[in-house]
N, C-alpha and C positions, 0 to 999 in steps of 0.2 A: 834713070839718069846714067846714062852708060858716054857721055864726053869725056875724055883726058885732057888734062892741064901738063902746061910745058915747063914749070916750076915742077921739082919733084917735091919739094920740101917748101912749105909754108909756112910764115910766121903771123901770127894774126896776135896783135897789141889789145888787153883786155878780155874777159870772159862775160860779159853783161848780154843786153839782146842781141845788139849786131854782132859781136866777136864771135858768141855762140853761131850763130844764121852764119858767119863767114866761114866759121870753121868747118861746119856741116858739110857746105856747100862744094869746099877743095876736097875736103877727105872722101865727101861720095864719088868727086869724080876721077878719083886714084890718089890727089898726093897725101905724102904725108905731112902733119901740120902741129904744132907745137902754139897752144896756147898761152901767152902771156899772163901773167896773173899773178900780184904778190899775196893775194889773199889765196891759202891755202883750200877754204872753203867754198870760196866762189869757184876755182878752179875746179873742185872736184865734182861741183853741181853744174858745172859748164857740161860738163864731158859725159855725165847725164844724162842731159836734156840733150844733146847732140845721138846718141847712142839709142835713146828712146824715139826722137825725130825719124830715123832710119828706120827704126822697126815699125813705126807708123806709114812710114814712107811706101816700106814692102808691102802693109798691109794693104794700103790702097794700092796698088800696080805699079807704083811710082819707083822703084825699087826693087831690084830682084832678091830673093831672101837671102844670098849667099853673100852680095855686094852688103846689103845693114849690117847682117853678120860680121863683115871684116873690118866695118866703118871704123868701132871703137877700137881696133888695131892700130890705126892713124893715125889716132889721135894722142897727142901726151901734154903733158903741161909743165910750167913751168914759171917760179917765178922770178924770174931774169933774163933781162934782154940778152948777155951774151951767151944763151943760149940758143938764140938764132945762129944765122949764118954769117950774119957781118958783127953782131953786136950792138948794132944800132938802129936806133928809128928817128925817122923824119918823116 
């Protein structure tokens, strides 16, 4: 997965399954991305299973090892919306 996204910076609302799969998804293809999360622990287990995804990723082809490597660099959390860019969600 070597596509770039035009958003540098991502905000993905929640850490459950889709939030984790969306976060993945931006951070492999460059941005950086900022998981929502008030729960301390979901958030840390998001980031995870995102960071493991990657190296699964590499290991099948899907993924070059240096790109898994950097994934959990993108990724942070966060449990507050104005931590995004605007502060809010709709």
């Amino acid at each position: 997965m070597t596509q770039s996204v035009a958003a540098q910076r991502i905000g993905v609302i929640g850490a459950g399954t889709m939030g984790v799969g969306i976060a993945y998804v931006f951070a492999a293809a460059g941005a950086e991305v900022t998981v929502v999360e008030p729960d301390a622990e979901r958030a840390a287990t998001a980031l995870r299973i995102a960071a493991h995804q990657a190296a699964r990723a590499a290991e099948r082809g899907k993924l070059d090892a240096a790109a898994a490597q950097e994934l959990p660099d993108r990724l942070t959390s966060s449990g507050r919306t104005s931590s995004t860019r605007s502060g809010r969600c709709r």
